[in-house]
C-alpha positions in Angstrom: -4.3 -2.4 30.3 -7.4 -4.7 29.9 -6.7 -8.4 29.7 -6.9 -9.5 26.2 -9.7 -12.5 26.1 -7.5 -15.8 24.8 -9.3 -17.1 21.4 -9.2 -20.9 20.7 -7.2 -22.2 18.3 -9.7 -23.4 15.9 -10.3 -22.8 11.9 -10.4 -19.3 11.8 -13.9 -17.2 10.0 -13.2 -13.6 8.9 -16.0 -11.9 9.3 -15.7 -8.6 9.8 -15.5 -8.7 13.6 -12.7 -11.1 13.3 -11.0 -9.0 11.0 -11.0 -6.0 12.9 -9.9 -7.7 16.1 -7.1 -9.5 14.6 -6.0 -6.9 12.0 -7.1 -3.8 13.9 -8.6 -0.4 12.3 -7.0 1.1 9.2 -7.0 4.2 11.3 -5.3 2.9 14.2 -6.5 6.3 16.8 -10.4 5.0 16.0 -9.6 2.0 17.7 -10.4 1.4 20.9 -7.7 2.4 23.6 -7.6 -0.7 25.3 -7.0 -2.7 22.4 -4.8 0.0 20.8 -2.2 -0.2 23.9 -2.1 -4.3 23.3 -0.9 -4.2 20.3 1.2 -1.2 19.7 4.8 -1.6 19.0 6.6 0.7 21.2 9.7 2.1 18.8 12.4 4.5 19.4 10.1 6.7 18.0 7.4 6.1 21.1 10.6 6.9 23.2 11.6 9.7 22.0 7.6 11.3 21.9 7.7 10.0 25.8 11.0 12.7 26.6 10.5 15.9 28.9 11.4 18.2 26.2 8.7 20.9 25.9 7.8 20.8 22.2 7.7 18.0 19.7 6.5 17.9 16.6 5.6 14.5 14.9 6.3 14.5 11.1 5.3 11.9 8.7 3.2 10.5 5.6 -0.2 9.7 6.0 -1.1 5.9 7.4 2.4 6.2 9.5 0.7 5.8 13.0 1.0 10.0 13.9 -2.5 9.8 15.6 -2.4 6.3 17.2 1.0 7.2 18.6 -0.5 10.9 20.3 -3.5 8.2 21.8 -1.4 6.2 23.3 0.5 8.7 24.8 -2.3 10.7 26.3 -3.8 7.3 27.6 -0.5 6.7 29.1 -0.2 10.1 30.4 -3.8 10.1 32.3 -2.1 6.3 33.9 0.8 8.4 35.1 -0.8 11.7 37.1 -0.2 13.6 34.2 -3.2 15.8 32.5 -3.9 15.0 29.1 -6.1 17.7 26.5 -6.5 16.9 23.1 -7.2 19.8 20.4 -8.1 18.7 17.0 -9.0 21.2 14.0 -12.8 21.5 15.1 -11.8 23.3 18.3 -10.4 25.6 16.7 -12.4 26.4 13.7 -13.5 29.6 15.3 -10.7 30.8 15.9 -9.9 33.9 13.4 -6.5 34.0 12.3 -7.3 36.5 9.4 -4.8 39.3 10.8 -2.7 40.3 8.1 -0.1 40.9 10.6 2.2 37.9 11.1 3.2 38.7 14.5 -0.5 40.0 15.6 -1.6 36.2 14.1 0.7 34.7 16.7 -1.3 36.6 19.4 -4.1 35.7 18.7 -3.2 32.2 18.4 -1.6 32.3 21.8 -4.9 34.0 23.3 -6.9 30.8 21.0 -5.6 28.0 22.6 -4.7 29.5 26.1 -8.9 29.9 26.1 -9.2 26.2 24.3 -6.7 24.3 26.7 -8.3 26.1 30.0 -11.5 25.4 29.2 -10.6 22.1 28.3 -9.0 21.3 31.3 -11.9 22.0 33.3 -13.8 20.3 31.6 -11.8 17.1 32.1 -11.7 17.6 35.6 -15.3 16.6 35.8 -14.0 12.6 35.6 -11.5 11.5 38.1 -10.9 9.2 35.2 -8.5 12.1 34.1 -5.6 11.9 36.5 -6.1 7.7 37.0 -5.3 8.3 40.9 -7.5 7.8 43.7 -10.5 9.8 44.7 -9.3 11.9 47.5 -5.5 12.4 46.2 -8.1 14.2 43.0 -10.0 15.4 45.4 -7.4 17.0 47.0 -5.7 18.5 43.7 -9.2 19.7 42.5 -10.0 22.1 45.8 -6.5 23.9 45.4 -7.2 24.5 41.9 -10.7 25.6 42.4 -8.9 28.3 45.3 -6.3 29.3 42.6 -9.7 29.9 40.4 -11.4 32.0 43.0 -8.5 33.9 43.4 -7.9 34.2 39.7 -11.8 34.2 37.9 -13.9 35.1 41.4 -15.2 31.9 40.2 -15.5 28.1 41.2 -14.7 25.2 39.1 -18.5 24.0 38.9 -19.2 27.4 37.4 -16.6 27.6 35.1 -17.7 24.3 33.5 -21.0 25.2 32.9 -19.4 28.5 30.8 -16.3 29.4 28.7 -13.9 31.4 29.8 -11.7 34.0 27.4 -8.4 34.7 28.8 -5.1 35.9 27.8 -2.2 33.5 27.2 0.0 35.7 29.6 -3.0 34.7 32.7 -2.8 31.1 31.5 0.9 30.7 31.4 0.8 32.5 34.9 -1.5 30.5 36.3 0.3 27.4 35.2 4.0 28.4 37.1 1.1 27.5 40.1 3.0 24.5 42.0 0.0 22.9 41.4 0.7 22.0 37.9 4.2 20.7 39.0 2.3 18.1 40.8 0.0 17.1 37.5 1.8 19.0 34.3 -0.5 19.6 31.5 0.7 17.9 28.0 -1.2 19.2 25.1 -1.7 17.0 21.9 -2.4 19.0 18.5 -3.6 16.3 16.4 -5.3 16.9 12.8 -4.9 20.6 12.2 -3.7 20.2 8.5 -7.3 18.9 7.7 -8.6 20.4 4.8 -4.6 21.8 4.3 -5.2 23.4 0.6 -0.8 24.7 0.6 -2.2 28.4 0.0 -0.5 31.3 1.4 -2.6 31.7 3.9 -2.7 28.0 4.7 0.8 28.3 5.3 1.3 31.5 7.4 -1.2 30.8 9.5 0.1 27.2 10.4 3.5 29.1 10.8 2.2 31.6 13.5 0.3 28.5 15.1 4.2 26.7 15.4 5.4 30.0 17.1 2.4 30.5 19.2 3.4 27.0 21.0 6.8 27.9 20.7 6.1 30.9 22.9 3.6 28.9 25.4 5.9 26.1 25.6 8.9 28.0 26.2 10.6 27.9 29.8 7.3 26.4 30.9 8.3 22.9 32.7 4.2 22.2 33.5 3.2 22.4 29.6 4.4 20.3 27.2 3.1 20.5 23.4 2.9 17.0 21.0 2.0 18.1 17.7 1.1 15.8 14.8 1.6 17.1 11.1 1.8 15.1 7.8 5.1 15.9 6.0 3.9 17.5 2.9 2.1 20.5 5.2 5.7 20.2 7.6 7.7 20.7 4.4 5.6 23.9 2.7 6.2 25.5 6.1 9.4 25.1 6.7 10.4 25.7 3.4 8.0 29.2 3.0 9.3 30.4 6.5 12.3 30.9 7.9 11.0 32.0 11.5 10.3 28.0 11.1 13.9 27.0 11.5 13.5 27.8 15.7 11.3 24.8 15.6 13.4 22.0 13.4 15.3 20.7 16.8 12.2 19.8 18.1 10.9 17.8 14.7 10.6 13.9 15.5 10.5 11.9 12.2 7.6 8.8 12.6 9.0 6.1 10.2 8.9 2.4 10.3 11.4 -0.4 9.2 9.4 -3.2 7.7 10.9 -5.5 10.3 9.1 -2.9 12.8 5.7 -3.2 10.7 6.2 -7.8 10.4 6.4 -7.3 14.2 3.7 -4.9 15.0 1.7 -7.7 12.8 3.0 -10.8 14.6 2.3 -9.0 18.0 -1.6 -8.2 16.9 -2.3 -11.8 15.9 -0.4 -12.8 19.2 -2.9 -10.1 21.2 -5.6 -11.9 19.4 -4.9 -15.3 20.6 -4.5 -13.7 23.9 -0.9 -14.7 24.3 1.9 -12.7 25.7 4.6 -11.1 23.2 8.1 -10.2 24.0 8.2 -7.2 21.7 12.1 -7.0 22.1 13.1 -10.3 21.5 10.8 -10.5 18.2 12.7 -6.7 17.4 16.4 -9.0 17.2 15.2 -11.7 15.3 15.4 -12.4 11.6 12.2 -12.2 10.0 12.4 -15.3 9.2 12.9 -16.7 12.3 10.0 -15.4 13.3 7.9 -15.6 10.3 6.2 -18.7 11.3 4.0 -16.5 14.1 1.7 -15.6 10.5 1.2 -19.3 9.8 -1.7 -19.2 12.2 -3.5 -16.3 9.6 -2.1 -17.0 6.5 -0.7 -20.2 4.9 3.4 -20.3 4.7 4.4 -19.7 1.4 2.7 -18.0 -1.6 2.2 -20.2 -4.7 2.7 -17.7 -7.5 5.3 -17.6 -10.2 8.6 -15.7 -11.0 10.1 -13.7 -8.4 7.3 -14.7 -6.3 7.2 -18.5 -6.7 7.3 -20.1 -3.4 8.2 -17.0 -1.9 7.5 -16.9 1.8 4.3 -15.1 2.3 6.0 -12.2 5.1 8.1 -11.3 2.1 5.0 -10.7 -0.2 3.0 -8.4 2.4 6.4 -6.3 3.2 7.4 -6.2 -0.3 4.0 -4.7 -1.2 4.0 -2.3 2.0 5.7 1.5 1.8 6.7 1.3 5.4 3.6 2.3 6.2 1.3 -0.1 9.0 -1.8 1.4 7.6 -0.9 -0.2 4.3 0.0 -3.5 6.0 -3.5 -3.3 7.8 -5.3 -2.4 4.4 -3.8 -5.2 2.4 -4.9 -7.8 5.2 -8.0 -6.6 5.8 -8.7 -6.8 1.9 -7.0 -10.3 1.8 -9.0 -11.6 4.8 -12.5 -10.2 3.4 -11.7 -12.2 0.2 -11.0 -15.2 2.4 -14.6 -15.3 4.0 -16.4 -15.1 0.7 -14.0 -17.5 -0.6 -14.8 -19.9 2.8 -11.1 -20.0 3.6 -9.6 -20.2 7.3 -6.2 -19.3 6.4 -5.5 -16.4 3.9 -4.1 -17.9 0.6 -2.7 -17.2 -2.0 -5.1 -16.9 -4.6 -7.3 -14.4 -1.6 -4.1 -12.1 -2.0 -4.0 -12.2 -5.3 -7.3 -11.3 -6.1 -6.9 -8.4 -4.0 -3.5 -6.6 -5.3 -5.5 -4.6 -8.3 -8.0 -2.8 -5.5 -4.9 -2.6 -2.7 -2.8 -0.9 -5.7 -5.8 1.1 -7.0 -6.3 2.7 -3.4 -2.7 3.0 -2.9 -2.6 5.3 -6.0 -6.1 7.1 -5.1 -4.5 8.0 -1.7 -1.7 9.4 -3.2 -3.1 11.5 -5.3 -5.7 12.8 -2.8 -2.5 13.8 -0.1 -0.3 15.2 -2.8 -2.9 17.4 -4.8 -1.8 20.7 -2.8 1.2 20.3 -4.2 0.9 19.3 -7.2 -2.8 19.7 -8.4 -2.9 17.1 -11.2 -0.3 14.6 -9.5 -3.1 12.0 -10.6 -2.3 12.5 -14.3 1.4 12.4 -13.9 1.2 9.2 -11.8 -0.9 7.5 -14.0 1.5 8.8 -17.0 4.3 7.0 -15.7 2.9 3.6 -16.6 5.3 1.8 -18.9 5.1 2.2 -22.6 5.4 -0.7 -24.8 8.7 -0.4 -25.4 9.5 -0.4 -21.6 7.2 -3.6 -21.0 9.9 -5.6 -23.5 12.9 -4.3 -20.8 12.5 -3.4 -17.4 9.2 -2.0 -16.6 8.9 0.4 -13.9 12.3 1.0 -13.4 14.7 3.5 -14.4 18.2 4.7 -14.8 18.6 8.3 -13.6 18.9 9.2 -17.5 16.0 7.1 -18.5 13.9 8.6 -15.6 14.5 11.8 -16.7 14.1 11.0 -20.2 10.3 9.9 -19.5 9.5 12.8 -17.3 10.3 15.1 -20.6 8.5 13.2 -22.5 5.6 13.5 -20.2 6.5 17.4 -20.0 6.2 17.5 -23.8 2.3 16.2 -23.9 1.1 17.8 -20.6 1.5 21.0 -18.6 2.1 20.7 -14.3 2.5 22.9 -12.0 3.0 23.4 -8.4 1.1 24.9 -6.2 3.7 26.7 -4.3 5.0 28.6 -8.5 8.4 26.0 -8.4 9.6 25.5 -11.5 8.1 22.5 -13.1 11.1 20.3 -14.4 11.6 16.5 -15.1 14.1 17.2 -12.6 11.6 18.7 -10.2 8.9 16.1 -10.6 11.8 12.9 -10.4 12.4 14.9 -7.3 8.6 14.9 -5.9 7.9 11.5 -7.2 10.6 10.4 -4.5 9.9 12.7 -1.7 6.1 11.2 -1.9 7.8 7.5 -2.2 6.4 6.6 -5.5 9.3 6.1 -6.4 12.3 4.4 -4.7 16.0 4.3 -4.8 17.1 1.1 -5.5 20.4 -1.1 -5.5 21.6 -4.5 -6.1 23.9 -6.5 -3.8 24.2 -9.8 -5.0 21.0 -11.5 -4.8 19.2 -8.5 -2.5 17.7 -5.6 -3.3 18.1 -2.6 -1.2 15.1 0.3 -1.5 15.9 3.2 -0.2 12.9 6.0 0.6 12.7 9.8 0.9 12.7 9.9 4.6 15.7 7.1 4.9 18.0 9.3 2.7 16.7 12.4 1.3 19.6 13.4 -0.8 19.9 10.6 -2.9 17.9 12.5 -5.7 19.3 15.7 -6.2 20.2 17.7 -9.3 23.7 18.2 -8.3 25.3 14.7 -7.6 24.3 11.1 -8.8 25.3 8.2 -6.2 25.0 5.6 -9.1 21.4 4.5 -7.7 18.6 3.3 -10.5 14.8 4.6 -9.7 11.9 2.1 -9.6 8.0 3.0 -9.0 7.2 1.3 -5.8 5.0 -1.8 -5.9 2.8 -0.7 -4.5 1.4 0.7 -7.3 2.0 -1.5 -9.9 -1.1 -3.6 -10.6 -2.9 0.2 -11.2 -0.2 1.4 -13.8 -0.5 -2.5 -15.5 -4.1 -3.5 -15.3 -3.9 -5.3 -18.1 -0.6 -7.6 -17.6 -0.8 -8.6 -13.5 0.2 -12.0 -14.5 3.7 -10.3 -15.9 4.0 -8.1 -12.6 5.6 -11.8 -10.8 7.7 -12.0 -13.0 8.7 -8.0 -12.8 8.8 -7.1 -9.3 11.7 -8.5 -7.2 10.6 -9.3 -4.1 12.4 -7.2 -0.9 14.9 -9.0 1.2 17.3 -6.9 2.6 15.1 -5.0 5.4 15.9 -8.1 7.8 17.1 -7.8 11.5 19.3 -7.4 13.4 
């Protein structure tokens, strides 16, 4: 890893170079790997992606780190002697997966990316860069391979990378029991195929064959090893649609944050920035605020607002705001600091925040509505429906009884007509049910002074039509300001600010 340049302590400007380098991208894989691999919290989740097992399949929401984790990785793997190939949706927008046939659409998707990895892989081994060891060990590697090509093609590796090569996935997978590939195993990283993911049919049967294409390559294959990325709304419509899917659910790994994960991965990019070392660990067994005072250097201490949030330290604001999601942590900063530099501010206050939460909620809302759509075309319209009525402005805005949640979903029903994408039965009990799962709304519970939110992924039977475990239903805050325009002054005195997600 590069040496992170040390930064004086001195009045900080946010521009938007300084922004970036202390908040990082909003899409975390388009930053650069150096300083991707400085900052990145390394969770049980990175542990886990790290095993031997042959095929893992990284499941989350959008903005949850899928892509930046499969970078690091494959940087990591390329450090270690191991070969790295990414394939992303353009490589394989050729590929024709029209067969009818379900099993004749596996073939071919076997055949597809047996021909994409091989040619990728000798491609890569035009930069010794790839296997990060020296010269002639490469060297070495790269003549037996180009003999096992001779033998195989009747070529040389300098031809084949001038052309592509078709082959079957029964040469590829014979060519890779070679004891060469026991020396440098090939690790495959499937990132962005849901792009453009419209939940059709074909959408999902093709996906489906796809899942037991890699299946087949990856089985009893200890040189090939498959890390797939999917967002959890396309994960769910398979596996839900398909039951040849259930062979693959043991090898599902779940990419979710605590927000004492997300206040550290923060702490430890402001850290990076200052070029100072970070014990990752030790932050991970604090309580947050013990270690809250690491912000202090960005943003001032506590945030000067009123109800809930008066005097409220200002690490409780940003994870309250936050659906356990570092992209959303990134974005509300990044808005935050921008509003700092016009307002000439070094530290982040609390009026820069504030000015901010309508366009943080707005996007929040617009993002929602633009992963959801396959599902539920006009998910827009429903979300912004559930802003509170009049009548619910004088109580408890926002949140809901199980009865009273239901209750507003009929009433909903009763001036507007949904439906899903997938023929479900549109319900109030259907949509309370997808309003969770997409973590607009949480669970929620009192204990004594602290709230406790509980999301979809956390527990995902807490919402069910069959058994009620006595929790109350609240829209996330996240999207707040965009349901109550008109009243953000009321929202303080609302929203409770989060304080049970502390450590250890």
């Amino acid at each position: 890893m590069s040496t992170i340049s040390a930064h004086p302590v001195s009045p900080i400007e946010f521009n938007e170079d300084t922004i970036r380098a202390i908040f990082g991208h909003e899409a975390a894989e388009d930053e650069t790997i150096e300083r991707l691999k400085s900052y990145y919290l390394k969770t049980n989740i990175y542990n886990s992606m790290k095993s031997q097992i042959p095929l893992l399949i990284l499941v989350g929401h959008k903005g949850v780190g899928k892509s930046a984790l499969l970078k690091v990785l494959a940087s990591e793997d390329g450090d270690e002697g191991r070969i790295p190939i990414t394939v992303q949706s353009n490589d394989i927008f050729d590929l024709d997966v029209s067969e009818a046939n379900f099993l004749k659409k596996i073939e071919i998707w076997k055949n597809g990316l047996a021909t994409i990895i091989f040619n990728k892989l000798v491609q890569s081994l035009n930069d010794p860069i790839t296997s990060r060891i020296s010269n002639k060990t490469f060297a070495e590697w790269c003549s037996r391979f180009n003999n096992l090509l001779l033998a195989t093609f009747g070529k040389k590796l300098t031809d084949l990378q001038t052309e592509a090569i078709n082959l079957s996935s029964s040469t590829f997978t014979s060519m890779l029991k070679n004891t060469l590939f026991s020396e440098k195993p090939i690790v495959i990283y499937l990132d962005d195929l849901d792009r453009g993911w419209e939940n059709t049919t074909a959408d999902i049967k093709n996906l489906s064959a796809m899942l037991n294409a890699v299946r087949d390559l990856s089985r009893d294959m200890q040189n090939l090893k498959f890390r797939i990325a999917l967002r959890s709304d396309v994960y769910y419509a398979v596996r839900t649609s398909d039951e040849t899917t259930d062979k693959i659910d043991g090898s599902v790994i779940w990419q979710s944050w605590s927000n004492h994960e997300i206040l550290v991965m923060l702490i430890k990019r402001i850290e990076t920035y200052f070029g100072r070392e970070i014990n990752q660990d030790f932050l991970l067994s604090q309580k947050q605020r013990d270690i809250s005072h690491y912000l202090n250097q960005v943003f001032e201490e506590r945030f000067h607002g009123s109800g809930h949030w008066e005097n409220a330290p200002m690490y409780q604001v940003l994870m309250s705001l936050i659906r356990k999601r570092p992209r959303d942590l990134v974005k509300l900063c990044t808005l935050a600091a921008r509003k700092a530099y016009q307002n000439h501010h070094h530290l982040i206050l609390t009026t820069d925040l504030e000015s901010v939460f309508k366009n943080y909620s707005n996007d929040r809302l617009t993002d929602t509505s633009t992963e959801y759509k396959s599902e539920l075309p006009m998910i827009q319209e429903l979300l912004l429906k559930m802003k509170p009525s009049q009548k619910e402005l004088l109580a408890s805005p926002c949140l809901f009884t199980r009865e009273q949640l239901i209750k507003k979903l009929s009433n909903i029903l009763s001036m507007s007509h949904f439906t899903f994408k997938d023929g479900k039965e549109v319900t109030p009990q259907s949509l309370a049910a997808f309003l969770y799962k997409i973590n607009f709304i949480t669970a929620r519970k009192s204990n004594g002074s602290e709230i406790l939110r509980v999301y979809y992924d956390e527990n995902q039977y807490i919402y069910n039509d069959f058994t009620d475990f006595g929790y109350s239903y609240e829209i996330h805050p996240a999207y707040r300001w965009a349901l109550q325009p008109s009243s953000p002054a009321a929202l303080f005195r609302q929203i409770e600010l989060l304080e049970s997600d502390d450590q250890p």
